[in-house]
N, C-alpha and C positions, 0 to 999 in steps of 0.2 A: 588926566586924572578925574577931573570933573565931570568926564563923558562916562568912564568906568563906572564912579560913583551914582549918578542916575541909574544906570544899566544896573544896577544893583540891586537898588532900592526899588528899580521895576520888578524884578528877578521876587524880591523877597515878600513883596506885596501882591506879586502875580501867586508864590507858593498859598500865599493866606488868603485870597479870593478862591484860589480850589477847594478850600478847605472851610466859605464860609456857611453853604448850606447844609454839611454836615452839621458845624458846629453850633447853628441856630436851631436844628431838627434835635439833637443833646439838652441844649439848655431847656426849651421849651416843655420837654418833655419833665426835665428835673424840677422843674420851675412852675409850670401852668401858667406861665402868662406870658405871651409873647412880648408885649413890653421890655418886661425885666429880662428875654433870651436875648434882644437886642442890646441892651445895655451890657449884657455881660460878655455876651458877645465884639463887640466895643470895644470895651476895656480888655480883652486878650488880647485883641488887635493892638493895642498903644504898648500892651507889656511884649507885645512880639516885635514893635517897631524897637524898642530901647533894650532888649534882649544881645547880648555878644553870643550869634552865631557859629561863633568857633567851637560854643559849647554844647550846641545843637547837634545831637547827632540823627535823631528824626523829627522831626518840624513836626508831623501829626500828632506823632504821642505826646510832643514838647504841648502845642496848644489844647489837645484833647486835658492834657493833667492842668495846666493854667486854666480852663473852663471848669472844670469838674470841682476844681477850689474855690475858682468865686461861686460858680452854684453853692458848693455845702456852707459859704459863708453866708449866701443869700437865704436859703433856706432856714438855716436858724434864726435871720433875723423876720422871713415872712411870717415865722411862725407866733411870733410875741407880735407881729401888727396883726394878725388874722384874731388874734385871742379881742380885741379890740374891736376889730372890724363891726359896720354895722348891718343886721342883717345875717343873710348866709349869704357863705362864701362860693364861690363857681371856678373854674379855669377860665382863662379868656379864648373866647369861639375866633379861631382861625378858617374862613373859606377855603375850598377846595383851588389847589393850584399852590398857595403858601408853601414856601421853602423848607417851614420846620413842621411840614407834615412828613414831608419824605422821611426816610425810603417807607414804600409802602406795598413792598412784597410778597411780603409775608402776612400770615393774619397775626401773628403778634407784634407786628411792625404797626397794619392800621390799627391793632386795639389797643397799641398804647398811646394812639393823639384821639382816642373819642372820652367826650367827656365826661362818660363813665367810669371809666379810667383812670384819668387825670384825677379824678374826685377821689376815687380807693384810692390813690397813692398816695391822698394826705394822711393816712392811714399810718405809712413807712415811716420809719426815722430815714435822717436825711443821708446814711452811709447804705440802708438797705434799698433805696431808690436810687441811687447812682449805680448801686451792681446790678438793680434789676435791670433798671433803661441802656445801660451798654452791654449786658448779656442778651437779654431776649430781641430788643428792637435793636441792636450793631452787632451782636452777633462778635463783642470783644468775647477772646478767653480767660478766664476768671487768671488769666498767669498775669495779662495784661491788667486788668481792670484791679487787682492786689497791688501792683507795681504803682500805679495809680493813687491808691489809695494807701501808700506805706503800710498795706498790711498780707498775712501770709494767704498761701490759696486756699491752703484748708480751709481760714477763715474765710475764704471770700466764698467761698462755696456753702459756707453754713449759714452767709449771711445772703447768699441770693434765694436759698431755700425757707429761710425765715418770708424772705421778701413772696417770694411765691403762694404759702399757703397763705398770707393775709388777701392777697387780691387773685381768690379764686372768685370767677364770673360766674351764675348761676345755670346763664342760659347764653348761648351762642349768640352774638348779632349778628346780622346778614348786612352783605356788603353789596352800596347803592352807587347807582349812576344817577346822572342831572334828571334824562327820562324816569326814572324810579323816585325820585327825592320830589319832583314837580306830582306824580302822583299822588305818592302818599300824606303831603302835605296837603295837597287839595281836598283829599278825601276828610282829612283830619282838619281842615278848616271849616267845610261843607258840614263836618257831624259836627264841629261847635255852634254853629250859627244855626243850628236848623230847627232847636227849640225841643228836638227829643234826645233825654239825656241817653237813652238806650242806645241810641245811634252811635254814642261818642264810646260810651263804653263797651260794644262789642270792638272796640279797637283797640283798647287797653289791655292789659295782660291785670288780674285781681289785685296781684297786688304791687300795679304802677305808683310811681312817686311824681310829683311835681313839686320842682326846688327854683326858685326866684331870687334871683341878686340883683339886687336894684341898690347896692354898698352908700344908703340912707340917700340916694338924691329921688327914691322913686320907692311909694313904700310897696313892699312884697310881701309873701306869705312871710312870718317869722320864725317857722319850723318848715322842711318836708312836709307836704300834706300824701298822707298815704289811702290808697284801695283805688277803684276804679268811680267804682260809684261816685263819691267824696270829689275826684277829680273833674271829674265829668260836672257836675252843680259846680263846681268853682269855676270851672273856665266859661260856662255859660252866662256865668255872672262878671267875670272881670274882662268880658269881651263886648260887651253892649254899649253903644255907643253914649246911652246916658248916665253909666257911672261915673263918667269923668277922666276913665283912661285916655283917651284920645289925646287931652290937653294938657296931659301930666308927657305926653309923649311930644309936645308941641305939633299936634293936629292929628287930624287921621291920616295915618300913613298909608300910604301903597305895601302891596303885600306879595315878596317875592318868593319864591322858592330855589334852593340851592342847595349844594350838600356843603356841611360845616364838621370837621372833626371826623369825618369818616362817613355822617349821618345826615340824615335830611334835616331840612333844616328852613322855617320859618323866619325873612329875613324881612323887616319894618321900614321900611325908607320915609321920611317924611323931607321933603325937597331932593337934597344931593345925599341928604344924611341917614347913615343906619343910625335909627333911635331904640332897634329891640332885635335880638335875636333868638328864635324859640328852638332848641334843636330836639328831635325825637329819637328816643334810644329805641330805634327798633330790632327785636328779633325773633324767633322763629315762633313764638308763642304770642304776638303783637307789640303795642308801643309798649314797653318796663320801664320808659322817663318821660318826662318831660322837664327840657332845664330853658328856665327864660332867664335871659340876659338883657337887661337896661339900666346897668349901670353905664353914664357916658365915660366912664372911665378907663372902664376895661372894654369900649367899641374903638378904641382909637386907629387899634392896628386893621378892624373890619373893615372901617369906616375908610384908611389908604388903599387896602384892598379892593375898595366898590368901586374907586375910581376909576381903574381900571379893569371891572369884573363885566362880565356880559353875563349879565342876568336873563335874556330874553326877556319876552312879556310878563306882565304884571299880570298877579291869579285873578279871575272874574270878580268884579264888585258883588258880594253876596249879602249888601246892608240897601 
């Protein structure tokens, strides 16, 4: 009996290991923070180990609706700490290879982990971001994703359509490799440091934004700063090594390149540690973001990441 009972417990923990990089690529996306997909993640796992399987009749659906609950409970409650929050708030930047970027298919599969994205969906209420994210990026049917959400299809269908016209994209982003992300990052580092703001701004698209969360350990812009111009003079300025960033950063860091969130992406090492991640929303008309990440808060998940990431070389010292 004791043999059975292992074999069992393997059996039911092997089903929820197939079923965990789905359900971390769900939360993440519900959620913006990898952090909080792991922890919710987590806890389905514990309510699936104490769950009577006799009631189970599909294990998928079972843990996708248990995830999908702690999300919307999670979500209501980020939303009164974000009201709080110091600063502006970001997604937390996942590198390429990360389990809750999959699947990445489709173009509305990659554009719903770029952090353009993630950002419009704070947009949603928390019932029209669960139909958007299991309709567009899983590709659930609104029959499933109702049954989910104890509500009917019609309804679910007028709430994925709500959810659609709020995060219509303006302009297309085009989708990078490592070769492409080390480019246009170099180029886009070469035009900050090179002293003519013209350089930085034929990169930009008019009217690019650059958004800073530094969640008060690191202070940042305290709005969006918008246009190109505007951008270009700020980043010229907060990148010299005499204003003081460097040590607010714990030294000057080494400067690598990599795609994060779909997009290339400016990634800060100083020793073992990501202390900054800058990522560039690029698309067919140039960079339309810039989002830098130094909060050490939300690098944690980067930061496990790097230990095992192969960055290649570090971009030219251009100071």
């Amino acid at each position: 009996m004791a043999d059975d009972s292992g074999m069992l417990l393997t059996r039911e923990a092997d089903v929820f290991e197939g079923s965990r990089a789905r359900l971390e690529a769900i939360a993440y996306r519900l959620l913006g923070s990898a952090s909080d997909a792991e922890d919710a993640v987590q806890e389905t796992y514990l309510r699936w180990q104490a769950a009577d399987r006799e009631y189970v009749e599909t294990p998928e659906a079972w843990l996708t609706k248990v995830l999908t609950n702690l999300c919307l409970n999670q979500l209501t409650s980020a939303r009164a700490r974000r009201e709080t929050y110091v600063g502006q708030w970001l997604p937390e930047p996942v590198l390429a290879g990360g389990s809750m970027l999959g699947p990445a298919d489709t173009v509305e599969q990659r554009e719903s982990v770029s952090i353009a994205m993630l950002t419009l969906m704070e947009r949603l209420t928390a019932k029209e971001r669960v139909v958007y994210v299991l309709r567009e990026a899983f590709g659930y049917p609104h029959r499933e994703i109702a049954d989910l959400l104890d509500i009917t299809e019609a309804n679910c269908q007028q709430v994925g359509r709500r959810a659609k016209q709020h995060l219509s994209m303006e302009r297309a982003s085009i989708e990078v490799d490592a070769a492409a992300a080390r480019r246009i990052v170099a180029e886009f580092l070469a035009a900050a440091v090179s002293g003519q703001t013209e350089t930085l701004v034929a990169l930009l698209t008019d009217d690019a934004s650059i958004v800073g969360d530094g969640g008060g350990f690191i202070a940042t812009l305290s709005r969006p700063l918008l246009g190109a111009e505007r951008i270009a003079r700020f980043v010229r300025l907060a990148i010299k090594p005499s204003n003081g960033t460097w040590e607010k950063l714990g030294g000057k860091p080494e400067m690598f390149a990599a795609v994060t969130n779909g997009m290339p992406a400016l990634v800060l090492v100083s020793g073992d540690r990501v202390v900054g991640i800058v990522v560039l929303q690029i698309t067919v008309d140039g960079i339309a973001a810039v989002y830098a990440h130094v909060n050490p808060d939300k690098l944690a998940y980067a930061n496990r990441q790097w230990a095992s990431f192969a960055p290649g070389a570090p971009l030219p010292e251009l100071w």
